[in-house]
N, C-alpha and C positions, 0 to 999 in steps of 0.2 A: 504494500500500500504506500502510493504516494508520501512525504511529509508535507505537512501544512507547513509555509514560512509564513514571517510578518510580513505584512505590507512595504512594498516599496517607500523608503522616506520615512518609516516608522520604526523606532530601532530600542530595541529593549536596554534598560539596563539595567547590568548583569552587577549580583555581591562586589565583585571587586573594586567597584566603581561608585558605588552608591554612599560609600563615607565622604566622597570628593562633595560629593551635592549635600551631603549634609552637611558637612563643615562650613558650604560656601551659605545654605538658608540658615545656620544658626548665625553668622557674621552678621545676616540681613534683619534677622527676627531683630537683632538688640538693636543693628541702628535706627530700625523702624522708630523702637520702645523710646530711643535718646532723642529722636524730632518729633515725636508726640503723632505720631502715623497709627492708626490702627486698621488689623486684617481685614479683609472683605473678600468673601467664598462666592462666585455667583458660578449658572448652570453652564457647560460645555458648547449646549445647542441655546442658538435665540432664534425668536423669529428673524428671517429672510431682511425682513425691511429697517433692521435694526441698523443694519449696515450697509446697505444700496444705499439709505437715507445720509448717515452720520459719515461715513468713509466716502461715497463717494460713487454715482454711478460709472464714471468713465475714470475711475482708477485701475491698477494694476490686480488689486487683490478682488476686486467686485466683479472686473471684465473675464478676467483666468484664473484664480485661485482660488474663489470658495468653493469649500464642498456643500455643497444646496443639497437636498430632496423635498419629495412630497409627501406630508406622512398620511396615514389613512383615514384622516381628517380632512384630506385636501391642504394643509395648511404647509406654507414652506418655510422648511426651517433651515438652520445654516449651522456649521460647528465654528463655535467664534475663531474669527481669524485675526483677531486684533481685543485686546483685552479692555483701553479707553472706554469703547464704546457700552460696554455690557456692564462696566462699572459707573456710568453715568445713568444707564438706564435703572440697573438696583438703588440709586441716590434718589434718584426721581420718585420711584415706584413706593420706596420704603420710607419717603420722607425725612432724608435724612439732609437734605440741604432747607429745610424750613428755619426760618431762623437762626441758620448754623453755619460755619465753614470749616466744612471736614477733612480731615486730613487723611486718604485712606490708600491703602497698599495691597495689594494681589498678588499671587502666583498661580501657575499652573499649566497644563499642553493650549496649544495654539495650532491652528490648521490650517494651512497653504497648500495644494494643487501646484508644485512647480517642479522644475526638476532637481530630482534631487544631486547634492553636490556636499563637498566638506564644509560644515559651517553653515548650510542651508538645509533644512529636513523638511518634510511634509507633515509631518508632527515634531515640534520640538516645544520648546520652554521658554515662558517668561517671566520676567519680576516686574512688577509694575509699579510706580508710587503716582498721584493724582491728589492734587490741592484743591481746592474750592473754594470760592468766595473771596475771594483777596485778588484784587487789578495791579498791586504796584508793582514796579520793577525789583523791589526786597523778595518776594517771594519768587518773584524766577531766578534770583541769583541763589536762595535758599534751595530749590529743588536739585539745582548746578553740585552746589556742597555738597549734598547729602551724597550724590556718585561721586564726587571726587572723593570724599571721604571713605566709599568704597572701596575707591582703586586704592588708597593709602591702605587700607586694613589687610586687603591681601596681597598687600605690596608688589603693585603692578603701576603705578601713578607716573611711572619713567616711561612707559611703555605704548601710554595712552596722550592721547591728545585731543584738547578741546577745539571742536568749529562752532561759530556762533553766526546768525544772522536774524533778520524783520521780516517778517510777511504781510507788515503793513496790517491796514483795515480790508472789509473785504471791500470796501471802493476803493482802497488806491491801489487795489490788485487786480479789479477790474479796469483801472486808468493802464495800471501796467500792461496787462494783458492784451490789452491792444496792439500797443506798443511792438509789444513783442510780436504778434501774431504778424503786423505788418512788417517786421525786420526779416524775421521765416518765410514768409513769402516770396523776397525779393529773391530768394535763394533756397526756394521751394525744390531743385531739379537735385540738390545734391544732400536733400537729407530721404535718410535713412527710411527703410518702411515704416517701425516702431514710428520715428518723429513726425512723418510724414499724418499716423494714425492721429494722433497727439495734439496736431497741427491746430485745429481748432476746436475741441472737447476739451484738452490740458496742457496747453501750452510750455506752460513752466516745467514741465517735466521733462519735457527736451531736455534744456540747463543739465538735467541731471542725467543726461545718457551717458554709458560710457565707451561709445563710439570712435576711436582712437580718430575716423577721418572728419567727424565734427569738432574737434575739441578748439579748433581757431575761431572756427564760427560761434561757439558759442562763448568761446572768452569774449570775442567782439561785441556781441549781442548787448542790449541795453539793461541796465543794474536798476533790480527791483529799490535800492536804497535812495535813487535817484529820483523817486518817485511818492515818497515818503511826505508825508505833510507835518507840522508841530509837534503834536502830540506824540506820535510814532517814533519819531527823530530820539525826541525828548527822553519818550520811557527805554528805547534802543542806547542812547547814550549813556544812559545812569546803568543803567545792567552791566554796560562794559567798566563805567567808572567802580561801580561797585565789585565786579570782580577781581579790577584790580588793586583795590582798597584790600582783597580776600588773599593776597597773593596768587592770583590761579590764572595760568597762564591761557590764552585764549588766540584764536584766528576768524579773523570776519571771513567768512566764505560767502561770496554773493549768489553764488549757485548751489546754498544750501535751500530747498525747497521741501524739502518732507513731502513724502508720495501721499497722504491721505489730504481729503478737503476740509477737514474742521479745522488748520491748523491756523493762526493768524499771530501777529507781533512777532516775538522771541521766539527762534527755533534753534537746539544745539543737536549738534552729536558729539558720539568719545569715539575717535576713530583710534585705530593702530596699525602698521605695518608690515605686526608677524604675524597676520593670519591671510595671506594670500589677498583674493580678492574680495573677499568677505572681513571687509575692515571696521566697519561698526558693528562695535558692541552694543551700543545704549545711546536712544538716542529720545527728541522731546519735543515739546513746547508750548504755546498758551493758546487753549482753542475756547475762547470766550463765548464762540455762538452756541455750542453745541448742545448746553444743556436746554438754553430757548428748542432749538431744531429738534429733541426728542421731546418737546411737551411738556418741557418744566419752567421754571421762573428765570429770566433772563441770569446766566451765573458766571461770573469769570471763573476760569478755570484754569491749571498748569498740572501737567505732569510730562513722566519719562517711561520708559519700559526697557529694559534688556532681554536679549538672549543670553540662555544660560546655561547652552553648549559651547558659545564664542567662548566667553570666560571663561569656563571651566577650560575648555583650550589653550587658553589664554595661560593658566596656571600652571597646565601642564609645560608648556614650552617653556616658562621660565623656573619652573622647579619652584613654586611656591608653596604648592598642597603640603597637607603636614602627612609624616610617615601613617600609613595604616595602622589602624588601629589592631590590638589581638584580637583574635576570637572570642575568649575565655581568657578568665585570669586562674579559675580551680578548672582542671578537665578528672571526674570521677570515669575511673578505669575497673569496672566489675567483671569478675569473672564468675557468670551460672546465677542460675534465676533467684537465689535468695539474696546475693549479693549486688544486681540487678536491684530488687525493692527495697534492700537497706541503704544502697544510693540513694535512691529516688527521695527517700524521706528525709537523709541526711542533708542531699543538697535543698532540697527545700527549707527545711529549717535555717541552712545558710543565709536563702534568701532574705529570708524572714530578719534575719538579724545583722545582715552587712549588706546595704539594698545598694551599694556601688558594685558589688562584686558580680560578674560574668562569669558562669558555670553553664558546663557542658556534663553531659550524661551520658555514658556510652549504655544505648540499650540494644544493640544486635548482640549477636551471639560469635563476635570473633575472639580469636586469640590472644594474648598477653599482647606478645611485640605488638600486633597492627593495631589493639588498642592504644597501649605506651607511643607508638609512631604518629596516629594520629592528636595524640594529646600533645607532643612535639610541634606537628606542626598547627596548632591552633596557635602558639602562641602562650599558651595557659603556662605561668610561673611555679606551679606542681600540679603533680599528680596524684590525687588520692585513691589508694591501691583496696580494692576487697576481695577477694577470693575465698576458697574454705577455711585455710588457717587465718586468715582476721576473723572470721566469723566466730570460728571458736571459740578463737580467744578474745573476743571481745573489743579489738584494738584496726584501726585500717593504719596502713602502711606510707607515710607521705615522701615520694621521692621530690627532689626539686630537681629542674628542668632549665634552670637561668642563672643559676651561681651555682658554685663549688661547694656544698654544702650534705652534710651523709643523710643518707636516707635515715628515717624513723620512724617507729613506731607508738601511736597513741592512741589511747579508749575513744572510742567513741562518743561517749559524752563531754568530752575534752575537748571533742575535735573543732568545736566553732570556736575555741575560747584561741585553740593555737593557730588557727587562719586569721584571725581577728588582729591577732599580736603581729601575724606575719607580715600582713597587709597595712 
């Protein structure tokens, strides 16, 4: 019989790897806790219109990447492929922005239809953070810290680098947009099919092809900054002055445009250069209209999201991760079925009384060595031994496995008092 594999872009992961992702959401758990961010858990699937509406008809992930069905309801539903949106929507729905401006943070899979590649899956992972109700340029340089301070904690901050730019209001992106449309045109015969598609649905998205035979035209191309009116300039000015009030180094990129529509004012990403072509990590910025566009009370708003395979990559390549952890710190080695049950109770009571300590049970039916071999390689700093002569006598056997030290023997009822000690 055939094997079933996983899904194309869909990739399991395996024991060995799953400390790296912890270690990386415990960093994230506390600095959420240290800027006053709390969790928010919303569903996998939304409706369909969640995100045609909020992302974006003639974007990238709306035109070729969602997974859509019809369920037998008629109703279409979508596996969220961007996280913003479905956490703007539970804000809405649950009344959590009446009166309030909440500071709230997500994890979880994410779903794109694209092809897959290193650094790009069709299921992969993100972290999200999402401010509400605050317009000033203080809290988009605070959304900025909170990632840089990221990159500090898992000491990657040399690695990564900030781009920053304005998306303006959506009138003077509308003034731009002309603009632009009429620059592309002049020189309509030499772009690309993608840009070509682009041309007049999303123009600005051109800017961000990465078309080795555009790249002169569009440096040439006319700068959204240029187009900017008081206000815009103003809160764009003070975000950079404030950043570097922050120490934190930054690059105006004029052809930072972010592929989704809600986006307006401050947009950044953390790009880097060891991970091929897949160079942003975490990227963001302030989409004021969006909470009005999904049916709630006009709300400013900021946030960011990473991938959290990039980084984890990221950590690998510079040897950041901390060593694995053991398996087991006691691994109970019995030999035969009575020895077997007097484990069982004995490591329980362990538990019971040293609730740091990791114990393993050997409960098949092998041998001395393969059990002693396997307690080896767990990791586990002894072995406690039962066979028929512990039994008798009343006493299990403790070899140590990580220092130089002689095996011995101790009762039973002894035995949590001298793991306790040991530990």
């Amino acid at each position: 019989m055939q094997k079933i594999q996983a899904i194309r872009g869909m990739n399991d992961l395996l024991p060995e790897n799953t400390g790296h992702w912890q270690y990386f959401e415990k960093i994230i758990l506390n600095l959420a806790k240290r800027y006053g961010y709390q969790e928010i858990r919303f569903p996998l699937l939304e409706k369909t219109e969640l995100f045609t509406r909020s992302v974006g008809e003639v974007t990238d992930i709306v035109e070729k990447e969602m997974y859509t069905f019809t369920d037998r309801s008629g109703d279409s539903l979508t596996l969220r492929p961007e996280g913003t949106a479905s956490c703007v929507r539970a804000a809405i729905e649950h009344g959590l922005l009446h009166n309030q401006s909440p500071k709230l943070w997500y994890r979880g899979p994410i779903f794109r239809y694209e092809r897959p590649q290193k650094g790009r899956y069709r299921q992969f992972y993100q972290v999200g953070f999402e401010a509400f109700g605050e317009k000033t340029p203080e809290i988009d340089v605070e959304v900025i810290l909170i990632s840089h301070r990221l990159w500090q904690e898992l000491g990657i901050a040399n690695h990564v680098a900030l781009e920053i730019n304005s998306l303006g209001s959506n009138e003077e992106r509308a003034c731009y947009r002309k603009e632009l449309i009429t620059y592309f045109e002049k020189h309509q015969a030499v772009l690309d099919a993608d840009s070509q598609r682009r041309l007049y649905t999303n123009p600005l998205r051109i800017l961000d092809s990465k078309n080795p035979a555009l790249q002169q035209l569009i440096e040439q191309a006319p700068k959204l900054l240029d187009y900017l009116q008081a206000d815009s300039l103003n809160h764009f000015t003070k975000v950079c002055q404030l950043l570097e009030l922050a120490g934190i180094k930054y690059k105006v990129n004029p052809r930072l445009v972010r592929g989704l529509d809600y986006y307006c004012q401050t947009v950044f990403e953390w790009v880097t250069t060891a991970l091929g072509a897949q160079g942003t990590i975490c990227a963001g910025g302030r989409y004021d209209g969006l909470v009005e566009l999904l049916g709630g009370k006009a709300t400013p708003a900021i946030g960011f999201a990473m991938g959290v395979e990039r980084i984890i990559e990221l950590l690998f390549e510079f040897k950041k991760l901390p060593p694995s952890e053991s398996l087991a710190d006691i691994y109970f080695v019995a030999i035969g079925e009575q020895a077997k049950a007097k484990s069982l109770v004995l490591a329980e009571q362990l538990r019971t009384t040293a609730l740091h300590l990791k114990i393993i049970v050997n409960h098949n039916d092998s041998g001395f060595k393969s059990q002693l071999k396997r307690a080896d390689q767990s990791g586990a700093k002894l072995a406690v031994i039962i066979g028929e002569d512990e039994l008798n006598q009343g006493k299990a056997t403790i070899k140590y496995l990580r220092v130089e030290k002689p095996q011995q023997q101790i009762e039973f009822n002894q035995l949590i008092q001298l793991i306790n000690n040991d530990q």
